[in-house]
py3Dmol code that shows the C-alpha trace and the ligand (Angstrom):
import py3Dmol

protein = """\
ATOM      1  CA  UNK A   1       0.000   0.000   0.000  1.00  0.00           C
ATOM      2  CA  UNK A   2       2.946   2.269   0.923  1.00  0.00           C
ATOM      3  CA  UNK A   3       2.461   3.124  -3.109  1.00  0.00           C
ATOM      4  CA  UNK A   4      -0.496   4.771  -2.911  1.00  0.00           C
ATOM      5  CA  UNK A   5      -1.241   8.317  -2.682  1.00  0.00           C
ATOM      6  CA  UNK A   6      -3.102  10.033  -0.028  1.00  0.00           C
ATOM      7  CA  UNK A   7      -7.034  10.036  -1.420  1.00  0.00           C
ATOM      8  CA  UNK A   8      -8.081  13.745  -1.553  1.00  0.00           C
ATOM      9  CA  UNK A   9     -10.831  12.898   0.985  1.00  0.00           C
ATOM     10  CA  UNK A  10      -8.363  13.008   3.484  1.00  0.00           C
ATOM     11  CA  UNK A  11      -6.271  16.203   2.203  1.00  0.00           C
ATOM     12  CA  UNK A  12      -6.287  18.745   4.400  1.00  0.00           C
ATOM     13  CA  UNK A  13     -10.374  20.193   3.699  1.00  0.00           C
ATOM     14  CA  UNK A  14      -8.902  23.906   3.978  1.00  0.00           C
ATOM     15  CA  UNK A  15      -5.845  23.373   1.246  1.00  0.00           C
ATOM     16  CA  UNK A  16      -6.790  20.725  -0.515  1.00  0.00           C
ATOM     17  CA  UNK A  17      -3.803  18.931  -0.198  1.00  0.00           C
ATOM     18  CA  UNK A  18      -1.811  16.907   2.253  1.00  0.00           C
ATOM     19  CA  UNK A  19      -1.650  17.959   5.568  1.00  0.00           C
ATOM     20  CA  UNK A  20       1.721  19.347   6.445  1.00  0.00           C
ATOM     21  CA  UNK A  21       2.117  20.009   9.825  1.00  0.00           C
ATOM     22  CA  UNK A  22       1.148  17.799  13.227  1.00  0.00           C
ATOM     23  CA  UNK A  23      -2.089  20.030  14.970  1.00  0.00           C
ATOM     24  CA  UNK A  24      -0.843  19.301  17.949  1.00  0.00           C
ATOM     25  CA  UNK A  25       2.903  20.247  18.282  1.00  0.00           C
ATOM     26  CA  UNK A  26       3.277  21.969  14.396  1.00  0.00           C
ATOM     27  CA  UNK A  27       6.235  19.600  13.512  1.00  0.00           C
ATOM     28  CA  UNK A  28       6.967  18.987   9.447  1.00  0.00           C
ATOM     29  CA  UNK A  29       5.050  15.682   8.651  1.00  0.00           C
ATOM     30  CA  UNK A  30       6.743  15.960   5.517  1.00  0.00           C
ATOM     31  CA  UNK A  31      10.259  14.439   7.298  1.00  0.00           C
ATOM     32  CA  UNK A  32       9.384  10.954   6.426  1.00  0.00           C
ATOM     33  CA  UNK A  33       7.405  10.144   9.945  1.00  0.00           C
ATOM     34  CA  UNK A  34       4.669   8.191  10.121  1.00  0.00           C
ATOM     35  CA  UNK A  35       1.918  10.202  11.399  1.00  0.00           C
ATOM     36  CA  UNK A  36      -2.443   9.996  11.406  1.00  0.00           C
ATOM     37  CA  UNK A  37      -4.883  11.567   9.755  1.00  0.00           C
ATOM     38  CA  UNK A  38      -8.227  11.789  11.383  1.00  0.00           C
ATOM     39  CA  UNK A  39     -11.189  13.304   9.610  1.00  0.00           C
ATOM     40  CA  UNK A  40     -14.692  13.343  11.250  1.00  0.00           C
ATOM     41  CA  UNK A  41     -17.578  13.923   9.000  1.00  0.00           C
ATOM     42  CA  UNK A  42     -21.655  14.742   9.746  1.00  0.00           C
ATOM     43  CA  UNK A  43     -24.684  14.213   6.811  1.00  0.00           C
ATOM     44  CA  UNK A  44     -27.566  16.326   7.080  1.00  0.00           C
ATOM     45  CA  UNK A  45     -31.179  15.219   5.925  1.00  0.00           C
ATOM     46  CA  UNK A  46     -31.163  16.893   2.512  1.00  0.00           C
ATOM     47  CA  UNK A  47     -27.775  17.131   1.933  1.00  0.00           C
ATOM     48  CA  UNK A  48     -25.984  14.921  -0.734  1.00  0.00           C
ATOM     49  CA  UNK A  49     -22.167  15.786   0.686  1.00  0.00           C
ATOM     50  CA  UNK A  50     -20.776  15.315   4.247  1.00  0.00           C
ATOM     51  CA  UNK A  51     -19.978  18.303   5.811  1.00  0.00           C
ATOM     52  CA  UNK A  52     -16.107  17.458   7.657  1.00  0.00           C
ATOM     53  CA  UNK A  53     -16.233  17.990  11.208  1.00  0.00           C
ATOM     54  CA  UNK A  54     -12.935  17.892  12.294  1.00  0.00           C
ATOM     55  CA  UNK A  55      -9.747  17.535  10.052  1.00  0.00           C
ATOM     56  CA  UNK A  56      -6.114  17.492  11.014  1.00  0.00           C
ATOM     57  CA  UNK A  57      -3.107  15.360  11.193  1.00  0.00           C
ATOM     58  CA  UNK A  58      -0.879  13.962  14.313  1.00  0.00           C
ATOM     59  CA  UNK A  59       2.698  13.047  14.526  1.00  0.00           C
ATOM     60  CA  UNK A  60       3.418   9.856  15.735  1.00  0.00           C
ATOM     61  CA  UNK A  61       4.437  11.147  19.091  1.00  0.00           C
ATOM     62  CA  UNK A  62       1.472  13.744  19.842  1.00  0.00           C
ATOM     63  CA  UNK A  63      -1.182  10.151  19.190  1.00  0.00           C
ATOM     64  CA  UNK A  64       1.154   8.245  21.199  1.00  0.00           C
ATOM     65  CA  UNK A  65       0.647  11.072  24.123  1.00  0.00           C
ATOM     66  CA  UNK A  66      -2.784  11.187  23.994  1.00  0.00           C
ATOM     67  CA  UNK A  67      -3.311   7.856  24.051  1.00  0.00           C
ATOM     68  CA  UNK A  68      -1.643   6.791  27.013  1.00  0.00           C
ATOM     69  CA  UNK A  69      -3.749   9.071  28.865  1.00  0.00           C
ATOM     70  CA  UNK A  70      -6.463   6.214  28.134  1.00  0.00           C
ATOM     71  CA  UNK A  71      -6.588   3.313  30.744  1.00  0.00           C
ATOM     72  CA  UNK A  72      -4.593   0.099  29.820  1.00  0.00           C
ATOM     73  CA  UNK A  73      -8.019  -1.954  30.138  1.00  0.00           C
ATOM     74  CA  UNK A  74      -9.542   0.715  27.886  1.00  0.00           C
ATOM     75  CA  UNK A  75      -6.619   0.498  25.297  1.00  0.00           C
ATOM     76  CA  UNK A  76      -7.314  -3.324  25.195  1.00  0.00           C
ATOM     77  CA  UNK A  77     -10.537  -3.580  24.930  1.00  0.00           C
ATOM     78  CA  UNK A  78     -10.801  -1.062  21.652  1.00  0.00           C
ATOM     79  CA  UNK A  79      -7.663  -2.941  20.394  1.00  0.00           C
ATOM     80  CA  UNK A  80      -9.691  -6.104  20.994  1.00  0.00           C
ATOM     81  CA  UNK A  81     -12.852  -4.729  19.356  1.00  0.00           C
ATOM     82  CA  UNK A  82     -10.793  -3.180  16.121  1.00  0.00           C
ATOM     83  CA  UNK A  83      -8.764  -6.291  15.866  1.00  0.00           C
ATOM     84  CA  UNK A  84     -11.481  -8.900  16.235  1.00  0.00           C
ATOM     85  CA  UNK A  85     -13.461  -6.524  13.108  1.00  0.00           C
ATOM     86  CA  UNK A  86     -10.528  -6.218  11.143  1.00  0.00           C
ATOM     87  CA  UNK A  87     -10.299  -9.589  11.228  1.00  0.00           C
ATOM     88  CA  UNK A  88     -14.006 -10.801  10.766  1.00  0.00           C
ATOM     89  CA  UNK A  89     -13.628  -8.728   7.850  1.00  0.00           C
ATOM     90  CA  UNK A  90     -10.935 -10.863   6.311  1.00  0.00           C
ATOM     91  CA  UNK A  91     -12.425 -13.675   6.941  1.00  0.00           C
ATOM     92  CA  UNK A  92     -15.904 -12.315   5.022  1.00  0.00           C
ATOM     93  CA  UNK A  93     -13.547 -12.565   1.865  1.00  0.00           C
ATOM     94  CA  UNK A  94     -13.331  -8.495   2.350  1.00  0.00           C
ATOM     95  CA  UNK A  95     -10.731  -6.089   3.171  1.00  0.00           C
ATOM     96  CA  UNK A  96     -10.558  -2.446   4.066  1.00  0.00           C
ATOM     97  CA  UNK A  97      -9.665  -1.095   0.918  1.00  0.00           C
ATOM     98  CA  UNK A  98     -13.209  -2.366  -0.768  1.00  0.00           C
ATOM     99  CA  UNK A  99     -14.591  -0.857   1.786  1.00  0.00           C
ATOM    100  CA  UNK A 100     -13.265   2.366   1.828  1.00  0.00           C
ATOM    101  CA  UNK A 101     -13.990   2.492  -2.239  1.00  0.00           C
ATOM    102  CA  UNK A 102     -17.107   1.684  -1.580  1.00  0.00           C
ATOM    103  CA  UNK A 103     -17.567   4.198   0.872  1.00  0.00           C
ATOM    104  CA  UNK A 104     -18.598   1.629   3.927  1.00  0.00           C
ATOM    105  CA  UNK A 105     -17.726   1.208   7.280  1.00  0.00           C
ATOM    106  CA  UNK A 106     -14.916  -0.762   7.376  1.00  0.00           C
ATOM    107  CA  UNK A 107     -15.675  -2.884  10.289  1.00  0.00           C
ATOM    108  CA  UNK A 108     -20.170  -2.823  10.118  1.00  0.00           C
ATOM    109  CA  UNK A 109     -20.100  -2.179   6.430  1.00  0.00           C
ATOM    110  CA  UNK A 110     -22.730   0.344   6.698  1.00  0.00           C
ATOM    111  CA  UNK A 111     -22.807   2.935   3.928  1.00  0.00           C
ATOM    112  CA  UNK A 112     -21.295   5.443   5.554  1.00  0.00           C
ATOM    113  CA  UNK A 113     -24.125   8.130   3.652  1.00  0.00           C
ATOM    114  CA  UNK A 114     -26.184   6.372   5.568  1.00  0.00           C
ATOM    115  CA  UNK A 115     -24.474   7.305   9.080  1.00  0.00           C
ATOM    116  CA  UNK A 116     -25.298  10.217  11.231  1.00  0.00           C
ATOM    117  CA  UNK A 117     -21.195  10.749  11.627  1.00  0.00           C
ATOM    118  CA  UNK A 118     -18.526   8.917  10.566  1.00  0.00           C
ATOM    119  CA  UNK A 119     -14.443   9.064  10.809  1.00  0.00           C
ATOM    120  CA  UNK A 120     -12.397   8.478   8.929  1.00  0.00           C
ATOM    121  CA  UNK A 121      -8.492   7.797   9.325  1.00  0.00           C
ATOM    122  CA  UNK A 122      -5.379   7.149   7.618  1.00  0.00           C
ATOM    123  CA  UNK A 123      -1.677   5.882   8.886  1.00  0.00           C
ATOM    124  CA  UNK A 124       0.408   8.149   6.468  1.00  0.00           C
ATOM    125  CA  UNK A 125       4.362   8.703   5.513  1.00  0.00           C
ATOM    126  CA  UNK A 126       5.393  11.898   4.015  1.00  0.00           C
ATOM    127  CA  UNK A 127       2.350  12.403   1.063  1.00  0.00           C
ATOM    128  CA  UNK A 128       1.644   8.335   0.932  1.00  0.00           C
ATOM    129  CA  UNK A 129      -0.849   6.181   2.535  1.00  0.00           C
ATOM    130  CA  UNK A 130       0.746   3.426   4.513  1.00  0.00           C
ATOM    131  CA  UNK A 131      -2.195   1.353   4.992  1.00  0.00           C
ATOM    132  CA  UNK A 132      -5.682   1.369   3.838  1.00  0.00           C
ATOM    133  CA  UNK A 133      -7.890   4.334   5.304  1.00  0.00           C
ATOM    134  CA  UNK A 134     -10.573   3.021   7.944  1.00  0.00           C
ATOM    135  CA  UNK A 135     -13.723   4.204   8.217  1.00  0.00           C
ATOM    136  CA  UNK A 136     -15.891   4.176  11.207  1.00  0.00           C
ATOM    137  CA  UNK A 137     -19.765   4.665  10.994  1.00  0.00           C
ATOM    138  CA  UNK A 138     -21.560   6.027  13.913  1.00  0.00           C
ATOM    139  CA  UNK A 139     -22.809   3.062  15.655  1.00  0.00           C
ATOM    140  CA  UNK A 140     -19.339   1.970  15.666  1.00  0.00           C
ATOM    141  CA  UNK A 141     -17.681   5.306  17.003  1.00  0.00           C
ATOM    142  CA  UNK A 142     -20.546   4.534  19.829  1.00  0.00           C
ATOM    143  CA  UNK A 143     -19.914   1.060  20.690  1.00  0.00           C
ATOM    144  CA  UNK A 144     -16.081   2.510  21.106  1.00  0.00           C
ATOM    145  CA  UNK A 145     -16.707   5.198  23.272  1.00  0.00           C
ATOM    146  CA  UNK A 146     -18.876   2.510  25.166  1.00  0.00           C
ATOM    147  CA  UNK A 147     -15.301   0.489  25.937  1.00  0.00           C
ATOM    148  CA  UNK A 148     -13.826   3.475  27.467  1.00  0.00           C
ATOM    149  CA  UNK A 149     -13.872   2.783  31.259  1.00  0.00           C
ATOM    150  CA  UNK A 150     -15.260   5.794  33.898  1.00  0.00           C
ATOM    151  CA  UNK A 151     -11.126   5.627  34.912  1.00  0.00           C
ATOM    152  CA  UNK A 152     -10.201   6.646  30.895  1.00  0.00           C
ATOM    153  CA  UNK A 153     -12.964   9.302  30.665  1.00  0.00           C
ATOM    154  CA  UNK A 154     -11.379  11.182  33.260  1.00  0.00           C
ATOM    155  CA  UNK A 155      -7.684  10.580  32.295  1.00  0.00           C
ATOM    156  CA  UNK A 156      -8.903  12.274  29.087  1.00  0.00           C
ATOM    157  CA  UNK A 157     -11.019  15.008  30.502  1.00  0.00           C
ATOM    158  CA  UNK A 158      -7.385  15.332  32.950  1.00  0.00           C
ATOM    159  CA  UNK A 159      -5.370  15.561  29.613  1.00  0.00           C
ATOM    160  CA  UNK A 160      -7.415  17.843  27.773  1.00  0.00           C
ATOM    161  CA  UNK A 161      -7.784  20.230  30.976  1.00  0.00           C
ATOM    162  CA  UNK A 162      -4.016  19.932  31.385  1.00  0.00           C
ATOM    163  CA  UNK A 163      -2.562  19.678  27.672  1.00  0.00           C
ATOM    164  CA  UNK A 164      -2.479  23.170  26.309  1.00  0.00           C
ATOM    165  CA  UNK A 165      -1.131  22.298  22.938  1.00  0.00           C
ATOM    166  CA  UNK A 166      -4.681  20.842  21.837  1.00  0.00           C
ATOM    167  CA  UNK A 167      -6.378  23.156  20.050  1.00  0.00           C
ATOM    168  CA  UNK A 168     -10.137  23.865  22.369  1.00  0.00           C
ATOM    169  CA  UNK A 169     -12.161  22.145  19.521  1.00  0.00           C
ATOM    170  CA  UNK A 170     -10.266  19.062  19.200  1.00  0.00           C
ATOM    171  CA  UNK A 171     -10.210  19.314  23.402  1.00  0.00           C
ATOM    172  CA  UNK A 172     -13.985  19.686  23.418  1.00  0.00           C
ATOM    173  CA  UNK A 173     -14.184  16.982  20.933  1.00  0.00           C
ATOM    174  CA  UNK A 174     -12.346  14.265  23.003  1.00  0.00           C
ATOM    175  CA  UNK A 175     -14.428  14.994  25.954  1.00  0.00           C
ATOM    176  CA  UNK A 176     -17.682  14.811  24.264  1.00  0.00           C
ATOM    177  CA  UNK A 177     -16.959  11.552  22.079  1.00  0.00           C
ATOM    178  CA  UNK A 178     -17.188  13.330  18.435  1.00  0.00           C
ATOM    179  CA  UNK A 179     -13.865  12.224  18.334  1.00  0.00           C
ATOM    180  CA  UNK A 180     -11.868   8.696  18.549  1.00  0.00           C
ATOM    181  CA  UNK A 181      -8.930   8.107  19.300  1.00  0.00           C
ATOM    182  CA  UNK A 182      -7.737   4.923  17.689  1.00  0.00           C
TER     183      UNK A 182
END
"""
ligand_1 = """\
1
ZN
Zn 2.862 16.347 17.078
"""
view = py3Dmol.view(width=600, height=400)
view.addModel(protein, "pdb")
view.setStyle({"model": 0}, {"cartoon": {"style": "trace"}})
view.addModel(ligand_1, "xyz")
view.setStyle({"model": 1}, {"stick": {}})
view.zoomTo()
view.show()
């Protein structure tokens, strides 16, 4: 996959190209790193295109930070739940990249037009996709926030009190579950 080009559905909405620069701590993401695009998108009754959310990239470092604010059980338990999907998929005779062409969820396969909100994200190196992207419809995004324990819900309302580098959206965003982190 490492050939592929970064789909411009996950370009940065503003520039309409790849992202450049981590949200969190501004570093180059064009260095080589692997970093993570996460995109969160919302359809409206009457509208035929998704309106994005939330759109930005993270360094490598800046996810890994965030993340271990989450409880170890918590961490499992969504590793668990992604892994055990990723691989029921696989074993359907699917994969991740049909799924994302055919603009479904990749672990429910609902159409993601279909979902209230859906994100969408990407493992990236430089201005190439490492892996496919993975799409997660809404009743997904709420089954994950379901695995998060009362401990990690604080840890993260603790981070995003504490962690000035977030921009206040993304920090409202975390605490009120529009956003997953993966
Ligand atoms: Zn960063």
């Amino acid at each position: 996959m490492s050939d592929k080009a970064i789909p411009s559905l996950l370009h940065n909405e503003d520039e309409k190209q790849p992202h450049q620069n981590c949200r969190i701590c501004n570093k180059d993401l064009m260095n080589g790193e692997m970093y993570a695009i996460q995109k969160v998108f919302k359809n409206y009754p009457g509208q035929e295109k998704a309106q994005v959310l939330f759109d930005f990239a993270m360094c490598q470092q800046c996810m890994m930070e965030a993340r271990a604010e989450l409880s170890v059980e918590s961490r499992m338990r969504i590793d668990r739940f992604m892994m055990d999907g990723l691989q029921g998929l696989e074993s359907s005779g699917e994969n991740p990249e049909s799924r994302f062409e055919n603009k479904q969820c990749t672990i429910s396969g609902k159409p993601l037009g279909e979902s209230q909100e859906y994100q969408v994200m990407a493992v990236c190196e430089g201005d190439r996709l490492m892996e496919s992207p993975i799409c997660l419809s809404d009743e997904i995004l709420e089954h994950i926030q379901e695995l998060l324990s009362e401990q990690s819900r604080d840890e993260l309302n603790r981070f995003t009190e504490n962690n000035f580098g977030w921009p206040p959206e993304l920090k409202k965003a975390l605490q009120d579950g529009d956003l997953v982190l993966l």
